[in-house]
C-alpha positions in Angstrom: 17.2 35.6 -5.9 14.9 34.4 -3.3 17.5 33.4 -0.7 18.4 37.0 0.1 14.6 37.6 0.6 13.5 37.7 4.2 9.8 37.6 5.8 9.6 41.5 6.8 10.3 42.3 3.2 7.2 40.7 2.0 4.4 43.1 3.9 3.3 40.4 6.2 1.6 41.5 9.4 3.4 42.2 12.5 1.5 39.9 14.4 2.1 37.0 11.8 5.9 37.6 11.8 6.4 37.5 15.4 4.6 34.1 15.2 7.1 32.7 12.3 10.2 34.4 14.5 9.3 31.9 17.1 8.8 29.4 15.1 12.3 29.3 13.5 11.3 30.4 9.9 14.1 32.7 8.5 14.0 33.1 5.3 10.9 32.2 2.8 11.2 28.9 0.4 11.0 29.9 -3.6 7.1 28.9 -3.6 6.4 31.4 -0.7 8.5 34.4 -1.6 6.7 34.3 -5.3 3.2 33.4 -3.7 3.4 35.9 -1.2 3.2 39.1 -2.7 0.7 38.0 -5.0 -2.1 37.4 -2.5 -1.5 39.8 0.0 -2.1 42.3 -3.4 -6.0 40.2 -3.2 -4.9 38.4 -6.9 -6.3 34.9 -8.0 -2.8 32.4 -7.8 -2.3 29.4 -9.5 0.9 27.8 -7.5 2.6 24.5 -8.9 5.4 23.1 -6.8 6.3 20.0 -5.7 4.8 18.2 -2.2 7.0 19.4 1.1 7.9 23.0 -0.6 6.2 25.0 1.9 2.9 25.6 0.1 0.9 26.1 3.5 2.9 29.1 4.8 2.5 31.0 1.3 -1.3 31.1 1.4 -2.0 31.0 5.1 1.0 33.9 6.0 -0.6 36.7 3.7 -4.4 35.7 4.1 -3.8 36.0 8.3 -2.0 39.4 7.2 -4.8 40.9 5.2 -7.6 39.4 8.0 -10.5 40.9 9.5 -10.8 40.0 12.9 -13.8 41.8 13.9 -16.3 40.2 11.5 -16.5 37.0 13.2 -17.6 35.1 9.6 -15.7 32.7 7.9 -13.5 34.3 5.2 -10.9 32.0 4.5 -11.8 28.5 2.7 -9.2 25.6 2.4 -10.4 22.8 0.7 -7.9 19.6 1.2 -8.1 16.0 -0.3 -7.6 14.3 2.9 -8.6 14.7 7.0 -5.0 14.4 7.8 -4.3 17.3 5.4 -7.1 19.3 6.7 -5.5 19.0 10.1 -2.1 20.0 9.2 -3.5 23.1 7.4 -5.9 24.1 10.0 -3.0 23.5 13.1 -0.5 25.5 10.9 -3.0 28.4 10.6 -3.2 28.5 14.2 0.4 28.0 14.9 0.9 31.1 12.9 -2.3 33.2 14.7 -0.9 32.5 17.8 -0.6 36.3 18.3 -4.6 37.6 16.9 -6.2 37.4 19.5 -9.6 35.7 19.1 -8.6 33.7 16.5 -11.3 31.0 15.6 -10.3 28.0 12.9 -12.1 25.1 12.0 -11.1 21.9 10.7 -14.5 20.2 8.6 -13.7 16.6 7.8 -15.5 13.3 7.6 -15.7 10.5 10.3 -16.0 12.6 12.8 -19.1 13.7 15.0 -20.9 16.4 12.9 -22.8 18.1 16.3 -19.2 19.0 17.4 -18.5 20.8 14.0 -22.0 22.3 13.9 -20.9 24.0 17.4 -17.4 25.2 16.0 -19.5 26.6 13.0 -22.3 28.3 15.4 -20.0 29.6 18.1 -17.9 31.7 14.9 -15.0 30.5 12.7 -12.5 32.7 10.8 -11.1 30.4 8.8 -12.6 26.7 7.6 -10.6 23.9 6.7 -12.2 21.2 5.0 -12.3 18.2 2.7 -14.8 18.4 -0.2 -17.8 16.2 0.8 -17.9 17.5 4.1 -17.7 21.3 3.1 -20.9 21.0 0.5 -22.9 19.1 3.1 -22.5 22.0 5.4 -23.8 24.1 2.6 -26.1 22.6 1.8 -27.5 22.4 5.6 -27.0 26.1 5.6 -24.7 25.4 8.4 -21.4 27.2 6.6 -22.6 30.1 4.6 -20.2 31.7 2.0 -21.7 35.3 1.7 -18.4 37.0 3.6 -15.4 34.6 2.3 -12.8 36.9 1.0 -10.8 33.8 -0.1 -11.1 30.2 -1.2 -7.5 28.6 -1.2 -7.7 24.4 -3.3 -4.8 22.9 -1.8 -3.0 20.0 -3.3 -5.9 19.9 -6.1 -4.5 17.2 -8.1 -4.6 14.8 -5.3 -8.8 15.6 -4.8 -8.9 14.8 -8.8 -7.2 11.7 -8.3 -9.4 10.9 -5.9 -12.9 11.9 -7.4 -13.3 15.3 -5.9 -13.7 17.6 -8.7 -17.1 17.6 -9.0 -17.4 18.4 -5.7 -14.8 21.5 -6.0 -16.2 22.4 -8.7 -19.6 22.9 -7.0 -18.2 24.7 -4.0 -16.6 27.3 -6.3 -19.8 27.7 -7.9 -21.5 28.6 -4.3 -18.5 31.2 -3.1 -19.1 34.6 -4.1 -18.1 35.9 -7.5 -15.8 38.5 -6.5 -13.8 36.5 -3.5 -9.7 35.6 -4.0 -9.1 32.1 -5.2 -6.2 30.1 -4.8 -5.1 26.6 -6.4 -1.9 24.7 -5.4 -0.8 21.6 -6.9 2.0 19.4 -7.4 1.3 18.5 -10.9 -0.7 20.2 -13.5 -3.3 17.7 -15.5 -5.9 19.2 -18.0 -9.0 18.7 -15.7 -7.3 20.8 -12.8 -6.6 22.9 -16.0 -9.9 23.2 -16.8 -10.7 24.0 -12.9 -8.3 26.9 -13.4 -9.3 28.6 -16.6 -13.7 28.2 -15.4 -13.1 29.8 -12.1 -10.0 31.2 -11.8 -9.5 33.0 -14.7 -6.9 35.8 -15.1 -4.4 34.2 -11.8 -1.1 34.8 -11.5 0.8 31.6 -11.7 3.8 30.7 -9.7 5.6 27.7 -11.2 8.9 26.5 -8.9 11.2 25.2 -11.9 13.4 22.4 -10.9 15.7 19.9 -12.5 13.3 17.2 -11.2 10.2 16.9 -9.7 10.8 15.6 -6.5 12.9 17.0 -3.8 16.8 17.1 -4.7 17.6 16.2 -0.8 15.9 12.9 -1.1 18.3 10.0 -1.9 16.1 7.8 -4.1 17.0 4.3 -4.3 15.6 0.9 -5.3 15.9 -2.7 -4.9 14.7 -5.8 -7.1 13.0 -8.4 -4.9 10.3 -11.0 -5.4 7.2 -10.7 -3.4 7.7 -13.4 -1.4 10.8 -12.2 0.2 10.2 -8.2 0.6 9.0 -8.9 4.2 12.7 -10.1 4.7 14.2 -7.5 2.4 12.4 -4.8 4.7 13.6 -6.4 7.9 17.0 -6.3 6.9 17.1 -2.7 5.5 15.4 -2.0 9.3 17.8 -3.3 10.9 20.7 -1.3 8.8 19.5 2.0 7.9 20.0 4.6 10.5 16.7 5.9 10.7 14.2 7.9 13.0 10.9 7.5 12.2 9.8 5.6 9.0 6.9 5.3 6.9 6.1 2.2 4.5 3.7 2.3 2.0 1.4 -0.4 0.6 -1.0 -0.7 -1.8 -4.2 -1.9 0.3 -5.7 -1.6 4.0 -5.3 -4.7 4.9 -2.0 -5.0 3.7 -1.2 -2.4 6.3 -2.5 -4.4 9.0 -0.8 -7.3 7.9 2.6 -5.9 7.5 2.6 -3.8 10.7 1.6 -7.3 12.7 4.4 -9.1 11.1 7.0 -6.6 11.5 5.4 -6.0 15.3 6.2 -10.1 15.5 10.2 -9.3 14.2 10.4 -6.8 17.2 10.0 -3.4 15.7 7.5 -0.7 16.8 5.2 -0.5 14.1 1.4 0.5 13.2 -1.0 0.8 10.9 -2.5 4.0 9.2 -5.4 3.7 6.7 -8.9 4.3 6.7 -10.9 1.9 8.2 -9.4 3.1 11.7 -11.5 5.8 13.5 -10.3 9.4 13.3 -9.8 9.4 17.0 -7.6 6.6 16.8 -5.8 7.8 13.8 -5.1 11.1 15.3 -3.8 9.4 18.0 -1.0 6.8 16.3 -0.3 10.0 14.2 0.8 12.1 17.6 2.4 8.9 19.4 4.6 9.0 15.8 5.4 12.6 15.9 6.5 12.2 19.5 9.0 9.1 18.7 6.8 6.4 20.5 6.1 4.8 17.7 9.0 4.3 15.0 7.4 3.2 12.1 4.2 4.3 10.1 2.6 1.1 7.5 0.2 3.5 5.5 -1.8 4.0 2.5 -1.8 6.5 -0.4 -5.0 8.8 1.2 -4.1 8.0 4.8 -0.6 9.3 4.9 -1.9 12.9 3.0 -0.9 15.4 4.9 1.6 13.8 6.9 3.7 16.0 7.9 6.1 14.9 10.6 10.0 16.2 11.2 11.2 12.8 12.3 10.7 11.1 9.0 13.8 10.2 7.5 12.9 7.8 5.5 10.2 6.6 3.1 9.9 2.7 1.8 7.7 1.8 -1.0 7.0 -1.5 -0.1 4.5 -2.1 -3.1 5.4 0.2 -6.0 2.5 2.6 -6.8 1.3 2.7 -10.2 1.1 6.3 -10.9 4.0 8.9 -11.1 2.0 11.4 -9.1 2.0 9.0 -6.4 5.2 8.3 -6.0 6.0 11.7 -6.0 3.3 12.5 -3.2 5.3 9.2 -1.2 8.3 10.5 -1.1 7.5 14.1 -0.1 7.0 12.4 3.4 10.6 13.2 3.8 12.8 15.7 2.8 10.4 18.1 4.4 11.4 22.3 3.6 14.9 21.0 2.9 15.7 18.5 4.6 18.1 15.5 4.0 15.9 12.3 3.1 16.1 8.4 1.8 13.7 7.0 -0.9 13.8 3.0 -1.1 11.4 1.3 -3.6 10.7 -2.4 -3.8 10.7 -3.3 -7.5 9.5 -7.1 -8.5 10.5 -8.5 -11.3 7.2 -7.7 -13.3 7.2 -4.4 -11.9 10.7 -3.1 -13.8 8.2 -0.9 -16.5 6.8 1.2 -13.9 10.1 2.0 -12.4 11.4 3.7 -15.6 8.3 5.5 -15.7 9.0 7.0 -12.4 12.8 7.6 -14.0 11.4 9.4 -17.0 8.8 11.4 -15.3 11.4 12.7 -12.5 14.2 12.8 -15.3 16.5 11.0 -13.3 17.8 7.4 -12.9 17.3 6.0 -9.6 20.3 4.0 -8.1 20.5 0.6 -7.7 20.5 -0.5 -4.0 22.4 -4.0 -2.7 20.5 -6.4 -0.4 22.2 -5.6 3.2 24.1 -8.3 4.0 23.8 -11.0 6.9 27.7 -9.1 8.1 26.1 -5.7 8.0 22.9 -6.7 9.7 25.5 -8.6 12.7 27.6 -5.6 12.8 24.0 -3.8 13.4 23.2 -6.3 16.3 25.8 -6.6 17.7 27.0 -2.5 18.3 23.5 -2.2 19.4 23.9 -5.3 21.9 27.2 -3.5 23.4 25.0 0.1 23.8 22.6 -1.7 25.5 24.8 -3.1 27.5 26.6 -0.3 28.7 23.5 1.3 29.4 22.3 -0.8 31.6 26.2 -1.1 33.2 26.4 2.8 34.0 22.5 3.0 35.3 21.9 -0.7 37.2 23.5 -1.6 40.6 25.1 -5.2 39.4 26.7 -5.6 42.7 24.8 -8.9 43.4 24.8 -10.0 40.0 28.5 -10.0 40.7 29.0 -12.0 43.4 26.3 -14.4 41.9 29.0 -14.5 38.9 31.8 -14.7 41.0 30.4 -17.8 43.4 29.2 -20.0 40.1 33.1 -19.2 38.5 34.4 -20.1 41.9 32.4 -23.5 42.6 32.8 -24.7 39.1 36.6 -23.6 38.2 35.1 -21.7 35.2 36.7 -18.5 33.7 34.8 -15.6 34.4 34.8 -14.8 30.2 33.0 -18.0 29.5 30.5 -17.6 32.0 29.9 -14.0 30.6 30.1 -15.4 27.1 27.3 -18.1 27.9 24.7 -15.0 29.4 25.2 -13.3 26.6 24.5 -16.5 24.1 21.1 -17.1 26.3 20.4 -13.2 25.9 20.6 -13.3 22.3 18.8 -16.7 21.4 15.6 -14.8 19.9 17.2 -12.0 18.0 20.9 -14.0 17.2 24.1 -11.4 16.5 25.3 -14.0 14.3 22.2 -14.6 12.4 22.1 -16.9 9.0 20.7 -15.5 6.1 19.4 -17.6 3.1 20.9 -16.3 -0.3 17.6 -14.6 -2.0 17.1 -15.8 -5.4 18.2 -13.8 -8.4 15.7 -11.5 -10.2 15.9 -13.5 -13.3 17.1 -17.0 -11.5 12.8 -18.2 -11.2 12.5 -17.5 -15.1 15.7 -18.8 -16.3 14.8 -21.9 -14.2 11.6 -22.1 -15.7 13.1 -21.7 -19.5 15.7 -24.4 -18.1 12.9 -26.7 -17.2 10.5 -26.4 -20.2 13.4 -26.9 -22.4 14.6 -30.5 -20.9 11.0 -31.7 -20.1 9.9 -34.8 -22.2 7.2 -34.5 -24.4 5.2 -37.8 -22.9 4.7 -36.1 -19.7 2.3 -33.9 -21.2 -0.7 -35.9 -22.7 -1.2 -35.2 -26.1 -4.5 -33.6 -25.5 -2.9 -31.0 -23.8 -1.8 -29.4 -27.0 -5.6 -28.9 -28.0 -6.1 -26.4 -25.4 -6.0 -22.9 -26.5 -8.5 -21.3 -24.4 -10.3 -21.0 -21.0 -13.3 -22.8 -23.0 -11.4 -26.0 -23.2 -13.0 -29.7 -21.9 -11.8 -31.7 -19.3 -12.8 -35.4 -19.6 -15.7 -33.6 -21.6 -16.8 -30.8 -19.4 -16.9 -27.2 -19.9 -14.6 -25.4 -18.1 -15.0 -22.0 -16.7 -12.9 -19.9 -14.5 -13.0 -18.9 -10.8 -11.1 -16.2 -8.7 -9.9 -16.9 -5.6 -8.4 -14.2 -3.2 -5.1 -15.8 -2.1 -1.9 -16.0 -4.2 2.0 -15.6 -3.6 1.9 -12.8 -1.5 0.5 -15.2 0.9 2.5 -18.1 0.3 -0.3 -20.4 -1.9 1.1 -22.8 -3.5 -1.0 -25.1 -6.6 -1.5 -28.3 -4.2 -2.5 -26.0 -1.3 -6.0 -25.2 -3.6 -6.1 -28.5 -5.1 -6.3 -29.6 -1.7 -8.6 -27.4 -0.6 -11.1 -28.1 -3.6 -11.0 -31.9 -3.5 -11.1 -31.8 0.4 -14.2 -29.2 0.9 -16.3 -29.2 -2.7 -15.2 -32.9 -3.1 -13.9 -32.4 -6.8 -11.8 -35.0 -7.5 -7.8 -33.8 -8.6 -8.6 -34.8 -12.5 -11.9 -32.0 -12.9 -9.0 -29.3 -11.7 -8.0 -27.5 -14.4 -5.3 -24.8 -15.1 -3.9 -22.9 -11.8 -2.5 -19.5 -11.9 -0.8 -18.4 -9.0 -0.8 -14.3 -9.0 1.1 -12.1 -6.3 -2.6 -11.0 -4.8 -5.1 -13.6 -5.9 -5.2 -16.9 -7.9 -7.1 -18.4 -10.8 -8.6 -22.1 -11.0 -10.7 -23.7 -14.2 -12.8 -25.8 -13.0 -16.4 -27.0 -14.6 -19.4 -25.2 -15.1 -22.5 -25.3 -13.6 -21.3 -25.5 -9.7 -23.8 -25.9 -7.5 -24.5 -22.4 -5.0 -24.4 -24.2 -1.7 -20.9 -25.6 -2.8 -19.8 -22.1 -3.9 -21.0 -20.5 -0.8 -19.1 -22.8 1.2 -15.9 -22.7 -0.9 -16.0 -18.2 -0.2 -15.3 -19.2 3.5 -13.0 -21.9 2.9 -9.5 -20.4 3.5 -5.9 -21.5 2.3 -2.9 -20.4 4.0 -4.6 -18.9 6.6 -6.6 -16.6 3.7 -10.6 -17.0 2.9 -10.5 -18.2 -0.3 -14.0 -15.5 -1.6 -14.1 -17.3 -4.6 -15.8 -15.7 -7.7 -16.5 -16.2 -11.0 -14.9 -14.2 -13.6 -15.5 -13.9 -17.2 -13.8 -16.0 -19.8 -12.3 -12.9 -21.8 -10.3 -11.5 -18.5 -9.0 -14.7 -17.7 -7.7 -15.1 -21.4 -5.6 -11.8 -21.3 -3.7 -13.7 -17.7 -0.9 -15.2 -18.4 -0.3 -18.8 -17.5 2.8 -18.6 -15.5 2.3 -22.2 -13.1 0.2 -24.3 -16.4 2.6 -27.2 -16.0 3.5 -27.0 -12.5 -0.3 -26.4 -11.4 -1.1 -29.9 -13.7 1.9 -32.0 -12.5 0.6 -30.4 -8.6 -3.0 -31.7 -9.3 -1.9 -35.4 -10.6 0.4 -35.5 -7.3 -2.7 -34.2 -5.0 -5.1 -36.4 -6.3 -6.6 -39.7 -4.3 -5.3 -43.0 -5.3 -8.1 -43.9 -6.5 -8.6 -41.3 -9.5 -5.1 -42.4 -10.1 -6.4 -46.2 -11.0 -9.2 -44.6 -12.9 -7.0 -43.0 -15.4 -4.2 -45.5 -15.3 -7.6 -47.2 -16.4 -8.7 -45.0 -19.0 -5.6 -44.8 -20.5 -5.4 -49.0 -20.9 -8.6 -48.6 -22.4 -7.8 -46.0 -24.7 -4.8 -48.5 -25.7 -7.7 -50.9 -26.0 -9.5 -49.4 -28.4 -6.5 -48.1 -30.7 -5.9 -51.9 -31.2 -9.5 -52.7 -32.2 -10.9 -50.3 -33.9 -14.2 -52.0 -34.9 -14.5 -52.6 -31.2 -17.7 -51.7 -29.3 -16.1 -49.3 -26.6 -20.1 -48.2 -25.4 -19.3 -49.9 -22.0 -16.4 -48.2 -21.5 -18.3 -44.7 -21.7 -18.1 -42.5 -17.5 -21.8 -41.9 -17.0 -21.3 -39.4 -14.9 -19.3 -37.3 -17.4 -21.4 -35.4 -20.1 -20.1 -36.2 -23.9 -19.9 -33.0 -25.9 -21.5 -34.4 -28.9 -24.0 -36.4 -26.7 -28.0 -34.7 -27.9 -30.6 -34.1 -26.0 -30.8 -32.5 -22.3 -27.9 -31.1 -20.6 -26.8 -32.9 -17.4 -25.3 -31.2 -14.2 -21.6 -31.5 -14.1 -21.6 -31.3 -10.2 -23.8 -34.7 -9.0 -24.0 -36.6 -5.7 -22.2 -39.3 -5.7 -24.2 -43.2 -5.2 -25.4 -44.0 -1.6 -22.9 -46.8 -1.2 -20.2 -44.0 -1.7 -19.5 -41.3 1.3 -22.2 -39.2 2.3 -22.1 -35.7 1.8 -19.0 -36.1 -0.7 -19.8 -34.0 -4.0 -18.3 -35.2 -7.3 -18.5 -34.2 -10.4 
């Protein structure tokens, strides 16, 4: 049993142990009592365990033990996916050399200044720790040579396959010596890292940390159903009600991170953003003001939170679910860190539900359901946080004045002292209310039974009959060819159908009728419109934005946009007949008296009654443009089909 193991019994060095004494360290975790042994014995390891297990102390402890001080080359290699990961390692290697003297390590990453790592490199550097593509283009500058590594350590090697590393490993292992140590650690265990192990591994020992799941045990994993449109809200609340330290949200994109961390910022809550447009100076630096509690919450990435490794974290919100198992796994390890307790909440839409029972069946676990805080508990929240503050401020601030100021107004105007107090505290609380008002969030299944409701009851004649022709994106509209744009706005930002209707008729000058089918999306949207649209127009139309979002419209093809669903096809035509001018509005209550016209006289000649500027799909002869400008006498600079 490895809990009766302790650190001296392993062999390690004594200047390694007094350094893990200090530290705290008592006893080793499963992964490092197994790993241990292994590579201070010089053996090849292949170590699977679970994110947050302790996988940095079982290579770095017995490959400080076994080190050679006096060479002065590099002879340990750890590759990492990440430049946060690479710092971690590197800092724990010198958190446990604290006591070899002359102890060199240096951490190779991308984004930052390569003369600075050239001089680390020059001056002598025991031990290198380094992402991929930085690590070969030192090698291939001949800046890091390989001819004295004794060991070459991958560390979370499934994360650099995720993320299109492997070719990049695999040449690096090529270029280290033949008869060197190698080391692989990984969470999970795909057949490409497979295939990594068996080509340049070879005859490893392999360490495998069985477990009844695999994520940590300690962390509480919960979810919630929400629709997009109110997990900003969602979130707020469970701020305001979890008892938490420091927190880390994850989204999907970079600039969601931004976004989220301004809104949250704008709700009063310390947050920032983490992801990889920021410079490395700057991300090192929201990463220490985190670990030293002046920040409280972390909105973050997939690759920008790697490596995270921060006490404080207690808990972990998926704010977009991620789409792959390993993921979600690598997520969660934020917290729970060698042991500790932790909290796991996932956002699940409605859509979403699939992916959460993949997460279920690849941890073998059901996750429980959480309940929406309610407007009570948040108000309990406020207010006991109010009265702390309050206190506070009674036992450290000389009120004497304050006091007399209160006792003079209660004197002059016969008020009771209690009502003057309760009035402060009314005025104190008027942006953040301890009584606040929640609206009652819809019901995961309320938008699609009212939608069933709705399509059910609706009359047949509001639809016209020509509606029922359509069966593809390659329909015509009053005899045009429709194709299909993409534009990047949809119900994560609040986009409603009229809100592009409006936008189109108002900047392109397409009149409501030529607007085809809308599909509003949680990140994007979808618009037919007709072909053949003029490039200053759709220039113009990428910078036009709706909802406070640039529209970057783009054309898609026909075949992606048939697999879409239609979720808003009646709602988006019913939108487009409200939005458009009163004046298309007489032209089809005109067309449709005409059409009435000619279904009472059918040997009628209806030639007259033809739209010249609408192309008829059995006309021969030359194709006309479906975008025109419209007569002088009409408004300049007004485009119409």
């Amino acid at each position: 049993m490895t809990d009766d193991i302790e650190f001296a019994a392993l062999g390690l060095s004594a200047p390694v142990l007094t350094a893990i004494t200090s530290l705290g360290y008592e006893r080793p975790s499963p992964i490092q009592a197994q790993a241990i042994p292994h590579l201070l014995a010089g053996k090849n390891l292949l170590g699977v365990a679970q994110t947050g297990t302790g996988k940095t102390a079982a290579f770095a402890l017995p490959l400080l033990s076994r080190f050679n001080i006096e060479l002065g080359k590099p002879q340990v290699l750890v590759l990492a996916p990440t430049r946060e990961l690479a710092i971690q390692v590197a800092e724990a290697f010198q958190s446990y050399a604290r006591h070899i003297k002359h102890f060199h390590v240096a951490p190779i990453y991308g984004g930052q200044d390569i003369r600075g790592q050239l001089r680390m490199l020059q001056r002598g550097a025991d031990v290198v720790v380094g992402t991929p593509g930085r690590i070969l283009d030192h090698i291939r500058r001949r800046s890091l040579k390989l001819t004295n590594l004794q060991t070459v350590v991958l560390d979370e090697a499934d994360e650099m396959l995720r993320m299109g590393f492997i070719d990049d490993v695999e040449t690096i292992l090529g270029e280290a010596p033949a008869n060197c140590q190698r080391a692989l650690f990984s969470a999970t265990m795909p057949p490409p890292i497979r295939r990594v192990v068996n080509r340049y591994i070879g005859d490893a020992e392999e360490v495998s940390i069985a477990s009844k799941t695999r994520t940590v045990e300690k962390i509480d994993q919960q979810y919630l159903i929400v629709h997009h449109s109110h997990k900003l809200d969602t979130l707020t609340r469970i701020l305001e009600v979890e008892q938490s330290d420091g927190l880390l949200v994850f989204v999907r994109t970079k600039s969601s991170t931004v976004e989220l961390a301004e809104r949250l910022e704008a709700r009063g809550f310390s947050a920032y953003a983490l992801n990889g447009d920021l410079s490395q100076a700057l991300r090192e630096k929201t990463v220490n003001r985190f670990k030293r509690g002046d920040i409280d919450i972390i909105v973050a990435t997939d690759v920008a939170a790697r490596g995270l490794d921060v006490e404080r974290v207690s808990h972990v919100i998926n704010f977009d679910i991620p789409y792959d198992t390993e993921s979600y796994v690598h997520r969660i390890g934020r917290t729970g860190r060698a042991g500790r307790d932790g909290k796991a909440i996932l956002f699940v839409t409605p859509k979403e539900r699939r992916l959460l029972k993949a997460i279920e069946k690849a941890n073998r676990q059901p996750m429980k359901a959480m309940s929406l805080p309610s407007g009570e508990q948040v108000s309990q929240q406020r207010v006991a946080r109010f009265q702390s503050e309050l206190m506070a401020d009674i036992q450290s601030q000389d009120l004497s004045r304050f006091r007399e100021l209160v006792e003079q107004l209660a004197h002059d105007t016969e008020t009771d002292i209690g009502e003057i107090a309760a009035a402060l505290v009314w005025r104190a609380q008027k942006e953040r209310p301890l009584f606040p008002k929640f609206k009652a969030p819809p019901e995961p299944n309320a938008r699609a039974a009212n939608k069933t409701d709705t399509e059910g009851s609706s009359s047949r004649p509001e639809i016209p009959p020509r509606r029922k022709k359509q069966t593809s994106r390659d329909d015509r509209k009053n005899g045009l060819k429709m194709v299909t744009y993409r534009i990047e706005a949809g119900e994560a930002h609040e986009v409603k159908p009229g809100d592009i209707v409006g936008a189109l008729a108002n900047e392109a000058g397409i009149d409501g009728e030529y607007i085809g089918h809308i599909d509003i999306h949680d990140e994007f949207s979808t618009v037919d419109l007709p072909e053949g649209m003029p490039k200053e127009i759709f220039h113009h139309l990428k910078k036009v934005r709706v909802r406070q979002q640039a529209m970057k419209i783009s054309l898609i093809s026909r075949d992606v946009a048939e697999a879409k669903p239609r979720k808003t096809k009646r709602t988006t035509q019913r939108t487009t007949e409200r939005t458009t001018r009163p004046n298309a509005r007489a032209k089809s209550k005109n067309r449709s008296n005409n059409d009435s016209a000619k279904s009472n006289n059918p040997g009628r000649n209806t030639s007259a009654n033809k739209t010249p500027k609408i192309n008829s799909s059995d006309k021969k002869g030359p194709k006309k443009k479906s975008y025109t400008k419209k007569k002088p006498s009409e408004k300049k600079n007004k485009l119409k089909i």
